[in-house]
C-alpha angles and dihedrals in degrees: 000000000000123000113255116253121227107241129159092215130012083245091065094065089059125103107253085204094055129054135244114260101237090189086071129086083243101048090054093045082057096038092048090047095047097052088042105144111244102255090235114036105239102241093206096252107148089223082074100041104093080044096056087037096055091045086050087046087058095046081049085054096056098031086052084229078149087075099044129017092016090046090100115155107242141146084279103257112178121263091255087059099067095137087072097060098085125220083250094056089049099047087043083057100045094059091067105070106010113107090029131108094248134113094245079073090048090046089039095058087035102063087041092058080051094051098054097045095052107046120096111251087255103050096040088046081056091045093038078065090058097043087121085061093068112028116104116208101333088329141112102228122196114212087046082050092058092047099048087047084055091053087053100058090047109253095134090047113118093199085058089060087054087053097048091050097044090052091055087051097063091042090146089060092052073047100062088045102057084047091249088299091152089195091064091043099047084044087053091051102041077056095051092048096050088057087050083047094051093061093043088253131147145204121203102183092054096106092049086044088052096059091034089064100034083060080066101061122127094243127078095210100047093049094052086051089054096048085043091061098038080052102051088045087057093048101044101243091107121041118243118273131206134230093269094038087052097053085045087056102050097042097048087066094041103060086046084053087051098047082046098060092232099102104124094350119174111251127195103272087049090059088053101050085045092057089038089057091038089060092035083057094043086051088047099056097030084057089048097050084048098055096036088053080054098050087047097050084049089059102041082052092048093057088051112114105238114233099208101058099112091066084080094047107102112222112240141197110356084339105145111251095210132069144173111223124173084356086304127129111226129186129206094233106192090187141051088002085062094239098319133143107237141172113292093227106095095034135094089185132303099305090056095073105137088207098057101129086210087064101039112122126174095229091056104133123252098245101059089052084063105053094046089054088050090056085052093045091048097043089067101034071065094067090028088059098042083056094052090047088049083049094052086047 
């Protein structure tokens, strides 16, 4: 009996140079779970792209496609870095092996029956487009497939590197929009670097921009943890972290401060600036009933009839020029009282009237000023009190 051979995976065991007999119970068990259709159709977002390419990372792994269709020759760049191996690259690799009785041809049509079984309808109508992109000498081949998908979804793209790092670059307004949860924004930025990483792109201001954003967090205590530790890493006391060693950091602390029950407490001075605004609010619309009641009494007093309009309605014709109104005697004055109807006492007839320009004389004595004012003063007491009479009604 042989002695057994060490291999991560069956395939492993298996000549690159030959091909895998598909009439056997072995070949279509490789070739079935080759072809095996991704449990979630990827939809083409870029946000799942490093997801679908890791698990088919993991089906290159089993089927052996590393030693075959991904063994493209490039600058080796490292398998996290696929947005640096070109279209060209791929296609110029593919000639060499389609159309020929080897198992890269195999691997090849294999990983493009995944492929099509496993795309969303949007994203495989937008590849379908491009299918001159990725067909060899008359063939479809899988690993040029997968690039040209990639392009697609924009991972070769410079101005998508501009996004990304813009984007990192404005880390307290991502902040703001995940409501200070430090999980979901950690999660947002390790996706946004491992784009950077994927094209073989760096920041080098992540880790500043990382404090910079935890100090705005919606939490007092957490943010005088985070300027304690930045703190402690410019003075020595503390060594430098990374951007990854920094999100582990924070939330770290803020899931403690979760399980706690302390994330985003109330402290003392919050209670007092809740009360103060409580009363603030309760002035406010006490102020605003207030005037609105007032603006509603106006107008119910505007529409009023006033009882004393016919004092500036002249008599005409044989119309008597005298009247007795509220057991008042009232006179019609067409003169110093401009055409008014005003109270008889003060005057001895029309042509009494001690503010008739026309009998005005500065040596008038005083007394007699005074007497005609208070005619005038109690001429009008007489509607003011009317209206405060209408009011009390």
């Amino acid at each position: 009996m042989a002695a057994p051979v060490y291999a991560l995976n069956p395939i492993d065991l298996h000549d690159a140079n030959g091909f895998i007999g598909y009439g056997t119970v072995e070949g279509r068990k490789a070739y079935f779970n080759a072809i095996t259709t991704r449990t979630t159709p990827y939809d083409g977002k870029q946000r799942g792209l490093r997801i679908f390419i890791h698990d088919l990372s993991q089906k290159a792994t089993i089927n052996g496609w590393g030693t075959t269709i991904f063994s493209i020759p490039t600058r080796a760049a490292p398998a996290t870095q696929y947005g640096q191996i070109t279209v060209q690259q791929c296609r110029a690799h593919a000639a060499t092996f389609l159309g020929q009785h080897n198992k890269a041809s195999q691997d090849s049509n294999n990983l493009k029956l995944h492929l099509d079984s496993s795309l969303g309808p949007d994203i495989m109508g937008r590849l379908l487009r491009q299918g001159n992109r990725y067909t060899v000498n008359g063939v479809e081949d899988g690993a040029t497939m997968l690039r040209v998908l990639i392009s697609i979804v924009g991972i070769e793209s410079v101005a998508t590197v501009s996004v990304i790092r813009a984007s990192l670059r404005t880390l307290p307004a991502k902040m703001d929009e995940v409501n200070s949860n430090i999980v979901k924004f950690n999660e947002f930025v390790r996706e946004q670097k491992q784009e950077l990483d994927a094209r073989g792109e760096t920041t080098d201001d992540l880790v500043s921009s990382l404090y910079h954003a935890y100090q705005g967090a919606d939490d007092e205590a957490f943010v005088r943890y985070i300027v304690h530790r930045e703190g402690a890493v410019e003075d020595g006391t503390m060594p430098a972290l990374d951007a990854d060693e920094t999100m582990n950091m924070a939330e770290t602390k803020y899931k403690t401060m979760v399980v706690k029950g302390v994330w985003k407490a109330v402290t003392k001075r919050d209670e007092e600036f809740i009360a103060m605004q409580a009363k603030c609010d309760g002035i406010i619309k006490q102020h605003a009933a207030s005037r609105k009641a007032g603006a509603t009494q106006a107008k119910g007093k505007s529409n009023k009839t006033n009882p004393y309009a016919w004092k500036d309605v002249a008599p005409t014709g044989n119309d008597p020029t005298t009247r007795v109104f509220n057991d008042k005697d009232y006179m019609y004055c067409p003169h110093g009282h401009k055409n008014k109807w005003v109270l008889s006492k003060g005057h001895s007839g029309p042509e009494g009237c001690r503010l008739d320009p026309a009998k005005k004389d500065k040596k008038q004595p005083l007394k007699s000023s005074m007497r005609a004012m208070t005619t005038v003063i109690d001429d009008h007491h007489e509607e003011d009190e009317t209206d405060s009479e209408d009011e009390n009604i």
